[in-house]
N, C-alpha and C positions, 0 to 999 in steps of 0.2 A: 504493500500500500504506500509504502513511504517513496519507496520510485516513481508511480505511478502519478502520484501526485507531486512531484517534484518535477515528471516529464509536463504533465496539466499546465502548470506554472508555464515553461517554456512554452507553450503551444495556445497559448494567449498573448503571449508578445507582438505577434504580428497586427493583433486587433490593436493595438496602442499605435503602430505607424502609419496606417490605411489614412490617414490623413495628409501625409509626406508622400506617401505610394501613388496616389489617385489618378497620377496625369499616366504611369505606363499604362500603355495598351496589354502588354501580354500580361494573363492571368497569375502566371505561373512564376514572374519578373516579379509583378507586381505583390505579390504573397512573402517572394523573399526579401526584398526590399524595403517592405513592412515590416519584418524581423529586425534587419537591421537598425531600420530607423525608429524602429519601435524602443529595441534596447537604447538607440539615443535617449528617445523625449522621457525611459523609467529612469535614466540616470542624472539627469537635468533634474526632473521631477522631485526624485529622491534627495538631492544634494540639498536643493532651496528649501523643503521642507524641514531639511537638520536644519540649516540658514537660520532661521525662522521661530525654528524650536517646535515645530511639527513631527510627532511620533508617525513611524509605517503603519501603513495596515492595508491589507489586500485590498480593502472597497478605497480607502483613501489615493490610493495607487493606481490606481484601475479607475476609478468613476472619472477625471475630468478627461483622462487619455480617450477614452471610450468615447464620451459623449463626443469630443472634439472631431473623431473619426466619421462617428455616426451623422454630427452636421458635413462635413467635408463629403461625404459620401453623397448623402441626401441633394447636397447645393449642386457635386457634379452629374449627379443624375437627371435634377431639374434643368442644369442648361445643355443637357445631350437630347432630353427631349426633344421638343422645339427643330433643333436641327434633323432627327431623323423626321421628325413629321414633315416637315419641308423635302427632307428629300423626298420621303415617299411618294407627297403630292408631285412633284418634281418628275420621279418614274412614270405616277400616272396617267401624268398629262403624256409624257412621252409615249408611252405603251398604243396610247388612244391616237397619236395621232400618227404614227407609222404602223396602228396596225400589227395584229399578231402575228409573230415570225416564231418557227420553228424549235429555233434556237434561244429565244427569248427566256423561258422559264429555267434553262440549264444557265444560261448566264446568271441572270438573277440569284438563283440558288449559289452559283460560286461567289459571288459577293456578299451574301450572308453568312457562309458558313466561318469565314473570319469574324463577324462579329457571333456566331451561336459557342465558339471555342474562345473566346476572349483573348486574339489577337494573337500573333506568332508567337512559340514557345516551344516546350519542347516536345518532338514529337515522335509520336510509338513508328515511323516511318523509316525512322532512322536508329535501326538498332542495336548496330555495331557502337557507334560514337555513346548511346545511353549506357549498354553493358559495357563498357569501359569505366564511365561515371559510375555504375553502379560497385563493382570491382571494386575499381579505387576508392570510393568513400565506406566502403565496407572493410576493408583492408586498414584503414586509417581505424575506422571503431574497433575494430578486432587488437587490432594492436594497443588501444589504450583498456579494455575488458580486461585481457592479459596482465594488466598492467608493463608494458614491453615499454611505452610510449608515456605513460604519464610524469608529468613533471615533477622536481623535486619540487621546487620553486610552488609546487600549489597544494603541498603539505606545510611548508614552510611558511609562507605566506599570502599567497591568494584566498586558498579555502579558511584558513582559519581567521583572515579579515574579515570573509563574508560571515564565518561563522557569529562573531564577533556584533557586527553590523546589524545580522537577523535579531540574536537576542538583545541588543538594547532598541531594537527598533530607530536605529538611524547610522548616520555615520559617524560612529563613535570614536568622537575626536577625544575623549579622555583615556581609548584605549593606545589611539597612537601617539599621544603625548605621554603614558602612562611610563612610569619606572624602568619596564624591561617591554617595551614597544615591539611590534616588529618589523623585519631588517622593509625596508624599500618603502615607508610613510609615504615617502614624495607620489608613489606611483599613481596614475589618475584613480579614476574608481571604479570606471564603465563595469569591469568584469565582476569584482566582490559585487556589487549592488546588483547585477542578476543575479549571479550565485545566491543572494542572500535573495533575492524576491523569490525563488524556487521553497527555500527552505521557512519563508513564511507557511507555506504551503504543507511542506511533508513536515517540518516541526525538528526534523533529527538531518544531517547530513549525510545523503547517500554518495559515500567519498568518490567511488568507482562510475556510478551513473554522472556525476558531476562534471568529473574526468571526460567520460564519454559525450557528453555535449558540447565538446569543443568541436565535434562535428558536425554538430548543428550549424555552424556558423560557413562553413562550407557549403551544405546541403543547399542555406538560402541564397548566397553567392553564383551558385553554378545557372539558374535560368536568369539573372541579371545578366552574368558572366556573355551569356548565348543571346541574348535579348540586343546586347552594346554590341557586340561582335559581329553579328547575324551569322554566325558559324560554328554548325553545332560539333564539327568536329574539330577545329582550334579549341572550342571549350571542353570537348574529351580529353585533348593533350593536356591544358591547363589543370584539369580538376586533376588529373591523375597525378603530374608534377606536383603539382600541390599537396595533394594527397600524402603522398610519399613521403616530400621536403617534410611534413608537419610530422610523420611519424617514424623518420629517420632520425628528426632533433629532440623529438620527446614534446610535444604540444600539446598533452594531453593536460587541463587542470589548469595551464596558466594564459596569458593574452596574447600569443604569438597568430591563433588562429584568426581572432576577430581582426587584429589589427593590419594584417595581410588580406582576410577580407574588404575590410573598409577602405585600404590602400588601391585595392584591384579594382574595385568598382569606382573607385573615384576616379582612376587615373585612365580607364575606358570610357568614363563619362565624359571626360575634356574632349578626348578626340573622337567620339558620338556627337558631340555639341549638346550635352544635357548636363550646362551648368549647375544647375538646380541639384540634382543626383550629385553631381561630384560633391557639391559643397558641402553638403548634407553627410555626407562617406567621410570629410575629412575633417569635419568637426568631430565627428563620433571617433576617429583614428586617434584627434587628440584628447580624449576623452579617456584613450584605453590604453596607451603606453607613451612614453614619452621619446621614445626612439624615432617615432612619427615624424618628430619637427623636421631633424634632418631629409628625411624620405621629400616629405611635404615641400618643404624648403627646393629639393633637387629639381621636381617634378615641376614646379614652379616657375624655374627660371628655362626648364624645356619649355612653356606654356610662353611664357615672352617672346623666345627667340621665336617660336612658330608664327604666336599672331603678330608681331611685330607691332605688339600695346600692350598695355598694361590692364585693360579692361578687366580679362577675365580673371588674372594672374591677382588684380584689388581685390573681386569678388571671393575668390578661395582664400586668400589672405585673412579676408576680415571673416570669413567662417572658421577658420582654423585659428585665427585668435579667439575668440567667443565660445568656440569648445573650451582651450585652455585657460581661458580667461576666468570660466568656472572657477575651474578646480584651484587657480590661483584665488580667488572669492574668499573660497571655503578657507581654504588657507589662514589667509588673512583673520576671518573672521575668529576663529580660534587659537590664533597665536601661533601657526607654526610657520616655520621658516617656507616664504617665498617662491618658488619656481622649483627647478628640477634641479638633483643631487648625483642622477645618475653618472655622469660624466664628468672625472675630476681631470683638466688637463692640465699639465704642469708646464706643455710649451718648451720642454727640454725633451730633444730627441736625441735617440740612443740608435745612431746609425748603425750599430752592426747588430740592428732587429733585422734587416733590412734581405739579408739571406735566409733567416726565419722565414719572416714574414713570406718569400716566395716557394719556400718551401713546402711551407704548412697549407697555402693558401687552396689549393686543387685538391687536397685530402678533402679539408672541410668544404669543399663545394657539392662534394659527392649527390647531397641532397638525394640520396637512397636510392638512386637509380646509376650510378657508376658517374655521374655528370651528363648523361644522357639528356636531361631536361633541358641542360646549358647549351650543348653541343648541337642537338637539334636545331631549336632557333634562330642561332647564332649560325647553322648553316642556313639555313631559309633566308636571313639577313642580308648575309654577304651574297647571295647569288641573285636576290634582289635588287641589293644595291649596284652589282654588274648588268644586270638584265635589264632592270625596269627601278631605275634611281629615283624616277621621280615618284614614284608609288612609295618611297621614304617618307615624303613629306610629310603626311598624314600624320603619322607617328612620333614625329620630334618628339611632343612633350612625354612619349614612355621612353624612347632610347636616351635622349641627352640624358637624364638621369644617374643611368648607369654608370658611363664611366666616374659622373663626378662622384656616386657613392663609394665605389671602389677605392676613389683619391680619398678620401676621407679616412679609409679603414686603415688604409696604409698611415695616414697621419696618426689615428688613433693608434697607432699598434708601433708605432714609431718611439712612441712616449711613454710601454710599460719597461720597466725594471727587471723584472724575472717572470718564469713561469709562463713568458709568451706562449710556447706552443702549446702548453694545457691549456690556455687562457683562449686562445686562439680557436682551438678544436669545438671547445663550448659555446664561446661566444660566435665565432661567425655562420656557422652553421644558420643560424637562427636570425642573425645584423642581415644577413642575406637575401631570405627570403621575398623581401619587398623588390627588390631588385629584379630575381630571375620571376617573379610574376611579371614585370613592364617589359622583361625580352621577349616575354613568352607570347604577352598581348601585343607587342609592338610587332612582331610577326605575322599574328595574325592579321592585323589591322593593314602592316604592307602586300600582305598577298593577294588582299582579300580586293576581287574586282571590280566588287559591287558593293560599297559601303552604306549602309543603313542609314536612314535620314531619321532623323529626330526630330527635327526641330520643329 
């Protein structure tokens, strides 16, 4: 019962973002996307209410999300009205005045049945690319069940924030100011604040179920993933890379998976042209780790060089501040130290990392498939960029990225002291991730000969 109702918990999430979701067409887009931005507006929700001095409670948590969906729904329903009733009349003046053709009711019929399936998604036509999806995110649950995959970091402290968080009913800021705290305060919240809204629910922490719904955050991912792309087997490669990546580094329990979600969607949303999604993806990103900034930051300045303005590059900005802007809020509010702690540079680099660092660096890329993941793309890329260069364009803002996070790690890894290649093996495995998702999409997106319109 305590799973069951702990799985319950997660499978109400999406009804809190249908208000964020409303404008995808596909069903299946629009359900996941929901999840995503649903766990945004419970972690928003949740933080202002400690703000405030407001205690959790399922109805308190749930009733204004809901209702807000329930209007957003209702208002885009009222003005699709309208427009199908005009077309219809529209058809049936037409019908009437060229007269019944043959062919007529089959045409008809095929421009319904997009709107009777709610809009491209994923589809039982295509079976090979789904049983891959399926495979792969099965393979990733399997592996955190086992416990093979689940993180220390979320015995240590993920789960027992949230544990923490559920019984005082908020974000107990006396628990991470408290005597013997624990390790990473600074970290946002997004992940413990679900975790603990599930456990309102089962009452006890189901540590392994826990664990195992860091694949939830995938599952939602993959019809957005296919939705931006319009390529459902680019999104079979991507899920399964991912897949893998998440349960090669151990993902299970801690924020490696959402924030790699949040990152993925965001950064397919730019070059889809569905600001609105990105911005939305990368507030929630910085919501959930703070590794983000940098990612955020990289993708960024691919998004300038592309549009050649600052337009869109303001608008992520000011959402990806306003994520963090939160958690620095909270902060404040309760006296703890200011911004992020994760990253201490000292700015004094220790040049003979430097053979390490090239050393080490292809082990940890492995990402569970030998590099496979990397290698693929990365061939797609360059035989694109020989064949059909200009089919790159589309994609700046996911490739420029890449090299410059690369330049970064080598700066970070420039600057430790000892234990580089243990430190190394651990950490990039995981610093990674964000990355070989934008080579993976950036592939896809140059290949792809017929790119999706959104707007």
């Amino acid at each position: 019962m305590t799973v069951l109702s702990y799985v319950l918990a997660y499978a109400l999430v999406p009804l809190f973002g249908l208000s964020l979701a409303s404008s995808i067409e596909s069903r299946s887009a629009r359900i996941g996307f929901a999840f995503l931005a649903g766990a945004l507006l419970l972690t928003i929700e949740a933080t202002i209410y400690t703000m405030i001095g407001i205690r959790w409670s399922i109805v308190g948590l749930s009733l204004l999300l809901m209702i807000a969906s329930g209007i957003t729904l209702w208002f885009h329903r009222a003005t699709l009205a309208p427009r199908r009733a005009g077309r219809g009349r529209h058809e049936a003046k037409r019908s009437a005045g060229e007269g019944w053709k043959l062919e007529s009711p089959l045409i008809r019929l095929r421009h319904l049945l997009p709107r009777l399936r709610g809009g491209e998604g994923l589809s039982i036509k295509q079976p090979v690319p789904l049983a891959i999806i399926g495979v792969a995110i099965l393979h990733f649950v399997l592996s955190i069940v086992t416990t093979q995959s689940i993180n220390p970091d979320f015995v240590l402290f993920w789960g027992t924030k949230a544990v923490h968080f559920a019984l005082s009913r908020s974000l107990d800021a006396g628990y991470l100011l408290s005597r013997f705290p624990p390790p990473r305060i600074d970290y946002p919240p997004l992940l413990p604040i679900v975790q603990a809204w599930g456990l309102l629910f089962s009452h006890q922490m189901p540590w392994i179920t826990a664990a195992a719904m860091s694949a939830v955050w995938l599952i939602a991912a993959v019809p957005v993933i296919n939705w931006l792309t319009g390529s459902i087997h680019a999104t079979a490669f991507w899920t399964a890379a991912m897949a893998a990546s998440l349960a090669f580094c151990g993902s299970g329990g801690n924020a490696e998976a959402m924030l790699v979600m949040y990152i993925s969607v965001g950064a397919a949303a730019i070059v889809a042209r569905r600001t609105s999604i990105a911005a939305i993806a990368f507030a929630g990103a910085m919501l959930t780790k703070e590794e983000a900034l940098v990612t955020i930051g990289a993708i960024l300045i691919g998004v300038v060089i592309y549009d050649r303005a600052i337009k869109r590059a303001a608008i992520l900005t000011a959402s990806s501040a306003a994520g963090a802007s939160l958690w620095f809020a909270f902060q404040k509010r309760f006296g703890m130290h200011v911004g992020y702690d994760r990253v201490t540079l000292t700015h004094t680099f220790q040049w003979n990392n430097l053979p390490t660092i090239f050393r080490e660096a292809p082990k940890s890329l492995a990402a569970g498939c030998w590099g496979l993941s990397w290698l693929i793309p990365l061939a797609i890329i360059i035989y694109i960029a020989i064949k059909k260069p200009r089919n790159l364009a589309e994609a700046i803002p996911l490739l420029v990225p890449i090299p410059l996070l690369f330049a970064f790690f080598v700066y970070l890894y420039l600057q430790y002291e000892s234990s580089l290649a243990m430190k190394m093996w651990w950490i990039l495995p995981r610093l990674s991730q964000p990355a070989l998702s934008l080579m993976i999409l950036g592939a896809a997106f140059a290949s792809s000969d017929r790119m999706p319109r959104h707007d």
